[in-house]
RONUVEX-364373 format. One record per residue: y, x, z of N, C-alpha, C, O, CB in turn. Coordinates in steps of 0.1 Angstrom, whole numbers, plus 5000, padded with zeros to 4 digits. Glycine has a CB too. Example, Ala and Ser with C-alpha at 12.3 -4.5 7.8 and 13.67 -1.06 7.14 Angstrom:
494351325078495551235078496751325078496751425085495551135090497851285071498951375071500051295079501151345080499451415057
//
This chain:
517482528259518782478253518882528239519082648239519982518262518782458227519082498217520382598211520882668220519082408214520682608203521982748193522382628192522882648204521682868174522882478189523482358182524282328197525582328197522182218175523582308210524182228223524882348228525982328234522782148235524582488227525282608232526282598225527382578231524682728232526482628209527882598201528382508206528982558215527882568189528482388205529282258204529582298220530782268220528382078198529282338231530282338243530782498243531382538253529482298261530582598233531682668234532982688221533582788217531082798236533182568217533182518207534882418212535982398207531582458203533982378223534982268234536682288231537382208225534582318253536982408237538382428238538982428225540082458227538682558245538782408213539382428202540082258199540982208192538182498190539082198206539582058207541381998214541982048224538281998215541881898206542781898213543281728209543581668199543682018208543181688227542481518223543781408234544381438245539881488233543781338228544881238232543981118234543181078225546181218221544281038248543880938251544480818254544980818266543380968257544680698249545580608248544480508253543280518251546380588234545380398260544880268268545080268283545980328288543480238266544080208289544380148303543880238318542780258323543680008304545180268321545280378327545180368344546080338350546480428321543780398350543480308365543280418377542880538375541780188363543380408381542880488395541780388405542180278409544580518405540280438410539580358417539680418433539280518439538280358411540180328436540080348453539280298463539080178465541080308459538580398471537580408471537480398489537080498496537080528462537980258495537980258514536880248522536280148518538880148521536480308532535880338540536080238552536780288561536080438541535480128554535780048562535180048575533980068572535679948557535380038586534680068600534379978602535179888605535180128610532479978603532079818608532679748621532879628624530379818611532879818626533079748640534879658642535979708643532879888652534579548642535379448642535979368659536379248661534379358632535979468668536179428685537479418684537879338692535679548697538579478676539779488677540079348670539279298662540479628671540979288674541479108670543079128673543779158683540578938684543379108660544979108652545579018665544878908667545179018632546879048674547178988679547978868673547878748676547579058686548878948660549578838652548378708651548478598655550078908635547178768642546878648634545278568640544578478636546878698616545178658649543978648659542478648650541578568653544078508668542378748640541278778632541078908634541978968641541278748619539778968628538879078634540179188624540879148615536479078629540279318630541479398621539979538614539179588622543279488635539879558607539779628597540079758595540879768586540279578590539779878600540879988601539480088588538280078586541480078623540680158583540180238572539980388576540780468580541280228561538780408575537980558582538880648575539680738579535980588578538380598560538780728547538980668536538380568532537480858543539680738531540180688516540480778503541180878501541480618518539780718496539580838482539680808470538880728465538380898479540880888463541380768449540380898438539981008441543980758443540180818426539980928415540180838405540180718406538481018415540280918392540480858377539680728375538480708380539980978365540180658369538980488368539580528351540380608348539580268379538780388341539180368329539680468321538880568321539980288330540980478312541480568305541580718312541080818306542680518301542180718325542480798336540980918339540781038343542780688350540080788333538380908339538280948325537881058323536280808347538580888315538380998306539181118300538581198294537980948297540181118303541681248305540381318314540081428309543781188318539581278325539481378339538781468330539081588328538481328355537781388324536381448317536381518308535481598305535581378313537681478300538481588287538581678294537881768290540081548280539381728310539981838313538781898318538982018315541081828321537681888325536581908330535681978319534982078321536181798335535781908308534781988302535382118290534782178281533781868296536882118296537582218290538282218275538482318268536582318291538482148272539082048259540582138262541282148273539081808262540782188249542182278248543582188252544582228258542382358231543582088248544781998250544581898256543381868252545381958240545081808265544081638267546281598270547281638276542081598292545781508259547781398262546981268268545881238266549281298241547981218276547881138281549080968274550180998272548081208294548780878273549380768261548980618269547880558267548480788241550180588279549680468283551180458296552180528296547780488289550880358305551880258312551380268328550180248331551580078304552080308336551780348346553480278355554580308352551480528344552980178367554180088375554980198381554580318383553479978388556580138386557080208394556580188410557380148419558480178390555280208414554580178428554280328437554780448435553080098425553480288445553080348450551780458442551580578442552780268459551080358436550180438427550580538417549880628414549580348422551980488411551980568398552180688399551780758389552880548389552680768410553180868410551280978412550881088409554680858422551080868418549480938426548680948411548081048407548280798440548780858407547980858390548580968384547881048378548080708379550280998383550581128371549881258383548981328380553081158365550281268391549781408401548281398399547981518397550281408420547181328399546181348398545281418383544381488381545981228403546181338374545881398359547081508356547281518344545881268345547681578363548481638360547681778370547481898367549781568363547481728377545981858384544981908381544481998387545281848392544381808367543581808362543681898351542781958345543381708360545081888350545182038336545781888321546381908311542482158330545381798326546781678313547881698309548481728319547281548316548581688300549681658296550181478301549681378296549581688280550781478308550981358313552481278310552981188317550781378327553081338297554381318295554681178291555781118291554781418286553481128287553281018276552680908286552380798280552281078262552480918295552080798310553980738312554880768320551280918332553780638303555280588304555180448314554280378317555980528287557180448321557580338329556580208320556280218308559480308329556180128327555580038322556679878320556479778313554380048332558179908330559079878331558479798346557679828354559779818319559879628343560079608361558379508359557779478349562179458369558079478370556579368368555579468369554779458378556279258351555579558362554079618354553779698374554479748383554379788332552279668371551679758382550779828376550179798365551079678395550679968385549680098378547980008383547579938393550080328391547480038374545979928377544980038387544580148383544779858357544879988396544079998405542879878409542979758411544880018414541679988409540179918411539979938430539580038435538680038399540179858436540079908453538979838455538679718452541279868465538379918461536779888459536379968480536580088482535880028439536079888488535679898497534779868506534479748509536079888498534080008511532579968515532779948529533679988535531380058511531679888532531279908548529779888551528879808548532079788558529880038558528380098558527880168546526680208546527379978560528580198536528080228524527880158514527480198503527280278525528080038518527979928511528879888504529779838511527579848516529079878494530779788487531079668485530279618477531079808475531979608489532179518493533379428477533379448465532779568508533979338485534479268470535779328467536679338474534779098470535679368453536579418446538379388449538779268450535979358432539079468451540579398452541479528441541679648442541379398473541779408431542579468421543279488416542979438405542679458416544779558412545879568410546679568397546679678392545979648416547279498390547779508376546579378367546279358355547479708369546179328376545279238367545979138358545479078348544379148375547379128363548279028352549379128345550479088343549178888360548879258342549779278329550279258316549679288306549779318327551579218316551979208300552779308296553979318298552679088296552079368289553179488282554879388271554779288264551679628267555879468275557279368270556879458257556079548257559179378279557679408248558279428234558579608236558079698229560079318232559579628246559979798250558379878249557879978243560779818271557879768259556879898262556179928252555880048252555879888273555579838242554679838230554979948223554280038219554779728222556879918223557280008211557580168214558080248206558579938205557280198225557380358234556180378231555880478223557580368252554980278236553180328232552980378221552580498221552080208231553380298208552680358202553880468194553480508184551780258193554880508196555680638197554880728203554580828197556980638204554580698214554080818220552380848214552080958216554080788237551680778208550380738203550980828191550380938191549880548200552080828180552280858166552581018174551781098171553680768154553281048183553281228185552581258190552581378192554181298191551281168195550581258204548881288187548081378183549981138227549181168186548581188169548781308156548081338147549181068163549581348159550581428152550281588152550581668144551881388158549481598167549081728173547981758177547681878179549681748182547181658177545381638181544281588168544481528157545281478194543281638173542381648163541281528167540381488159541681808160541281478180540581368182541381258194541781278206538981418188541481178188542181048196541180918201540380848194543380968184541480898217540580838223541180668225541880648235540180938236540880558218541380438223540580378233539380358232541480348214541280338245540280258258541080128260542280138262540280358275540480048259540379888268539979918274539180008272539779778266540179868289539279868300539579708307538579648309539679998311540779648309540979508312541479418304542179478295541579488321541479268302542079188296543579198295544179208285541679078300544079208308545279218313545979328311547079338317545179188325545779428304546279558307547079568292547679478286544879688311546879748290547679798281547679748265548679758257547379918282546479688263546279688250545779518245544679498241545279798247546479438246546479318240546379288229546979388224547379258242546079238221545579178205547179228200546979318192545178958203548479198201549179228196549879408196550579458188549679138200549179458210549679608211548579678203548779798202549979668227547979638201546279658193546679678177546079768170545079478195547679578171547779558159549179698158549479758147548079378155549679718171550579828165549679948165549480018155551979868173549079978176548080128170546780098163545780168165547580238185546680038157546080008141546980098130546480178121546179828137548380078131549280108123549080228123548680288114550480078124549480278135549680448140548380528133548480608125549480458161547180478138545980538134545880548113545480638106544580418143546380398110546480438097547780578089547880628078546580288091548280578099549380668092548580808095548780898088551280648100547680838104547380968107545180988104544280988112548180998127545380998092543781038087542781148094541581158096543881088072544181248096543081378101541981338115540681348114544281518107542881278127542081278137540681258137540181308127542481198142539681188148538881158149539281038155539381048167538181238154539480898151539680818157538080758167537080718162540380738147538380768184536880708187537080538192535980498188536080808202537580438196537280298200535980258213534780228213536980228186537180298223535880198234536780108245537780128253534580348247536079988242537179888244535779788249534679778244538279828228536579698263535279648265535479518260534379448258534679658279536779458257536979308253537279308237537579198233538279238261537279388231538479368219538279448207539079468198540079408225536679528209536279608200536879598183537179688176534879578201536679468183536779398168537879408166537979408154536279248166538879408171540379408167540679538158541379538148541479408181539779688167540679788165540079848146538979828140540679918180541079898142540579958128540880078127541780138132541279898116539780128118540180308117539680418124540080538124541580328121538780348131537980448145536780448143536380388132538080408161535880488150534480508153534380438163534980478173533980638154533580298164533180278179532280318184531280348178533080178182532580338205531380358210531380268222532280268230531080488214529680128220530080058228528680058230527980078221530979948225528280018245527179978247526179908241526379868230527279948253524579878249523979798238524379648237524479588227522479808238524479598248525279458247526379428244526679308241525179388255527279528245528379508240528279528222528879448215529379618247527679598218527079598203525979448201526079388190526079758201525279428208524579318203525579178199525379088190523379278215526979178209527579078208528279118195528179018187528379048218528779208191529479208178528879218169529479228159530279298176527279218167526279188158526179018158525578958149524879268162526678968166526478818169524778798174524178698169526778728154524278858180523478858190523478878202522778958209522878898188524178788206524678818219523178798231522178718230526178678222523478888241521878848249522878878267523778968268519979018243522478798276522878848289522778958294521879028290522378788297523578998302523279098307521879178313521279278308524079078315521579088324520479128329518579088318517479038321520679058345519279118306518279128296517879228285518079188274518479038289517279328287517579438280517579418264516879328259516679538284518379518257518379498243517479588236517979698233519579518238516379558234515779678225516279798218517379788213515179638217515679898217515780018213516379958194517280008187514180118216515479868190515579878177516779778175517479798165514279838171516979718181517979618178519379708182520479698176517679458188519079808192520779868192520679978184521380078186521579918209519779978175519780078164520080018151520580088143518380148162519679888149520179818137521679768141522479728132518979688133521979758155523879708155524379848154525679848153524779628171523979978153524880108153524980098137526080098132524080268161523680088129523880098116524779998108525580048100522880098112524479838111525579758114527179778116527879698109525179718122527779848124528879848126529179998120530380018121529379808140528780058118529080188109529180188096529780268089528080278109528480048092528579968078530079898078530779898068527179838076530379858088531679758088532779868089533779878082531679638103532479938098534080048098533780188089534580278089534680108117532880198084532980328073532980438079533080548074534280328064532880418093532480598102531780578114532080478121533980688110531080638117530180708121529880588138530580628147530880908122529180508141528880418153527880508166526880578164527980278145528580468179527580478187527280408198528180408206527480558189526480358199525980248208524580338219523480378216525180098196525480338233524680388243523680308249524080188247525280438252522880308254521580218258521280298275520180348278519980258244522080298280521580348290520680478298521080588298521280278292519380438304518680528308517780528295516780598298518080508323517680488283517380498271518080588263517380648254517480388266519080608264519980728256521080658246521480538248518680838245521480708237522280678225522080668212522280768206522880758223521580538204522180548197523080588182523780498179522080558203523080648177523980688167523980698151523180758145524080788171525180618144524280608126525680658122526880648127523480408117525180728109526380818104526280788091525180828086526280988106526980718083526180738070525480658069525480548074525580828067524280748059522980708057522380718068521480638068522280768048522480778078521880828090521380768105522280758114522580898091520680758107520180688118519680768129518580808127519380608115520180788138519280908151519380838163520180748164520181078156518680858171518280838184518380948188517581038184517180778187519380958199519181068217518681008225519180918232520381118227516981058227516780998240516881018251517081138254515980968242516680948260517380918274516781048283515781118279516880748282517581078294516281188303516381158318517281088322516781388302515581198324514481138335515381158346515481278348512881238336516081078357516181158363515681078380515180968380517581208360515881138388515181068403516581058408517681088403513781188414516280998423516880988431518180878431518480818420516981098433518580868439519780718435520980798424521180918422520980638454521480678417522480698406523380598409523180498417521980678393524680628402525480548404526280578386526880688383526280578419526080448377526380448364528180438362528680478351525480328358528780398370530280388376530880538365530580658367530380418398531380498356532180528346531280668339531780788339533880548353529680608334529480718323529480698314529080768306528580788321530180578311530480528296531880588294532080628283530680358295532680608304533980718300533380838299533880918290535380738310532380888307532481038303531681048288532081138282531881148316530580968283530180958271531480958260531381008249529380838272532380898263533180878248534281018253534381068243534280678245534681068261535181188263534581288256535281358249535181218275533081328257531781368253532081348238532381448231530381278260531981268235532081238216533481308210533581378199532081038212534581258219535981308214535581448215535481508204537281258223535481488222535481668224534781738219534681848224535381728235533881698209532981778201533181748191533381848184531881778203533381608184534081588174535481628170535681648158533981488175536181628177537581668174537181858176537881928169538981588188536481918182536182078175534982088165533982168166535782198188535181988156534282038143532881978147532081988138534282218140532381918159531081888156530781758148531681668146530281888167529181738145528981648137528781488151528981488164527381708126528281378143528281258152526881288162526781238173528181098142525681358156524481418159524581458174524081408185524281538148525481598172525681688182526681638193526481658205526081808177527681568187528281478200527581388209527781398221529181408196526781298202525681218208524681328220524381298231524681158194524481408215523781478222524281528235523681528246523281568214525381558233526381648243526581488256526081458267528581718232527681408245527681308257526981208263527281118271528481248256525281248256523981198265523781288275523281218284522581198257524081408279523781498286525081488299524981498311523581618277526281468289526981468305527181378312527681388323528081498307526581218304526681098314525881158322526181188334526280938308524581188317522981218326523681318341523281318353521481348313524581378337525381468351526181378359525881368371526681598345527081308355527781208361527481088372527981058382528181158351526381038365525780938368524880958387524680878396524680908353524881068386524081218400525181188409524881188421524081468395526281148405527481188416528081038418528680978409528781318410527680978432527780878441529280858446530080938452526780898453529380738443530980618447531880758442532380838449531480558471531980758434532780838424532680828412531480808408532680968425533980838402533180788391533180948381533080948369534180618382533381068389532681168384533281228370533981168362531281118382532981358369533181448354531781528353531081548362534681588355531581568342530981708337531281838334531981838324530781708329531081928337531782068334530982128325529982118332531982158346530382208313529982258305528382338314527182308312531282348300528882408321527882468329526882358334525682368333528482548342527482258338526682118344525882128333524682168333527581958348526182098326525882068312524182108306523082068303527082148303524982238306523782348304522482338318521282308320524682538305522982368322522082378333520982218335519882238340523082408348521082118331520381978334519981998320519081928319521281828339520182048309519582118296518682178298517682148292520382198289518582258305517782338307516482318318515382368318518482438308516882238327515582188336515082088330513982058334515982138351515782008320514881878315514881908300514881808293515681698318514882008294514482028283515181928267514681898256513082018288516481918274517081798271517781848255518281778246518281738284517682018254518482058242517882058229518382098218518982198245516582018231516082008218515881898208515281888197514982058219516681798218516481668205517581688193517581618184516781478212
//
């Protein structure tokens, strides 16, 4: 493990990072194959739930991964229903060691977004979703980005998340924390948004390689990989367009990253056994906020949040954190600290 990857995670806590956007909880049911029991009401097979297990989804996994990897401050800046869920979503990041003051009423309509995601046999089954038709009112916009300008006000790296169409941040709540971000220079503004990249101004984006190939206007399908070189010419590309620092992850390829004049690649590291990629794109931009916001360069953040997706990604139907030690230690078996 290099003097550069040992600094930048003891380095960590000096950071003090606010995360704004769409704020989810993934639930995670355990369904019991056996279907002998038949609903007397409706005379279909009944369904009973073994086990059930919520954790951070979207905005929510990256607060986890802020607190996880020891980040001196993590605010929380987003819209949470009067349900069942909301209260489970503030107690969960509030256990986590978050400031959760700023997870505002979303008012009457709004539901806390939930990903319910249920397997049987281990297997996962079809998605059932919650909050998929949110419209943030006029109120709520104008609380967001209040709470966005104080939580700005006190942090040295600010994290923007899209995660659904429907959710917190629409083209128009988009154009108010545009404003916010321009009133406050110091931060680190980062941008990871999976619909709406192009809207936001004033940040650093970090978006995948097809999510970067599309905003290069090379759009390619999913199940088509994007070359190494081509998501190296859209990092330089959009680093040209917003004037700071781009990073575009590539998967089991690595990251990525142009600064400047600057162009680097982190490459990817090896790992066996089954994976589950289920939110290392939050812990990657967590990864970037939290080294960036304590003084590191775009270099060493790339590096850090290549290493803790590579941790994340190990840990199955969960969408997982990194802890510093994790960190170090998969550094050190794969020789991962010297790029």
């Amino acid at each position: 493990m290099t003097a550069r990857l040992s600094e930048a995670l003891a380095r960590l806590p000096q950071a003090h990072v606010a995360v704004c956007g769409d704020f989810c909880l993934d639930a995670y049911w355990d369904i019991d194959p056996d279907e002998g029991e038949v609903s007397v009401e409706t005379g279909l097979p009944v369904r009973r739930v073994r086990t059930q297990d919520y954790s951070p989804g979207g905005a929510a996994n990256v607060v986890a991964n802020l607190c996880a990897l020891g980040v001196g401050e993590v605010h929380v800046v987003g819209l949470a229903g009067d349900d069942v869920f909301g209260p489970l979503l503030r107690r969960i990041l509030s256990e986590a060691g978050a400031d959760v003051s700023g997870l505002l009423d979303g008012g009457p309509g709004w539901q806390t977004m939930v990903f319910g995601k249920p397997h049987v046999g281990g297997v996962e089954q079809n998605r059932i979703d919650f909050g998929g038709f949110n419209e943030p009112s006029a109120g709520a916009a104008d609380a967001l980005a209040g709470a966005l300008d104080a939580a700005a006000r006190r942090c040295t790296a600010v994290v923007l998340n899209q995660q659904v169409p429907g959710g917190t941040c629409p083209p128009g709540v988009i154009e108010r924390l545009n404003a916010v971000v321009a009133a406050h220079p110091a931060p680190a503004f980062l941008v990871d948004s999976r619909d709406r990249a192009a809207l936001y101004r004033g940040g650093s984006l970090k978006v995948n390689a097809h999510e970067a190939a599309r905003l290069c206007g090379r759009p390619r399908p999913l199940g088509v990989p994007v070359p190494r070189e081509e998501a190296q010419a859209c990092a330089r590309e959009l680093c040209g367009r917003t004037g700071r620092p781009a990073f575009v992850t590539c998967g089991a390829d690595g990251i990525c990253v142009a600064d400047g004049g600057r162009l680097d690649h982190v490459p990817g590291i090896a790992l066996e056994g089954p994976l589950d990629p289920v939110g290392a794109g939050d812990t990657a931009v967590a990864a970037l906020a939290a080294v960036m916001g304590s003084g590191g360069d775009a270099r060493t953040a790339a590096l850090v949040a290549n290493l803790a997706a590579a941790v994340t990604v190990r840990k199955l139907h969960t969408t997982g954190t990194a802890t510093p030690a994790e960190i170090r230690a998969l550094a050190a078996r794969a020789g991962a600290g010297a790029g």
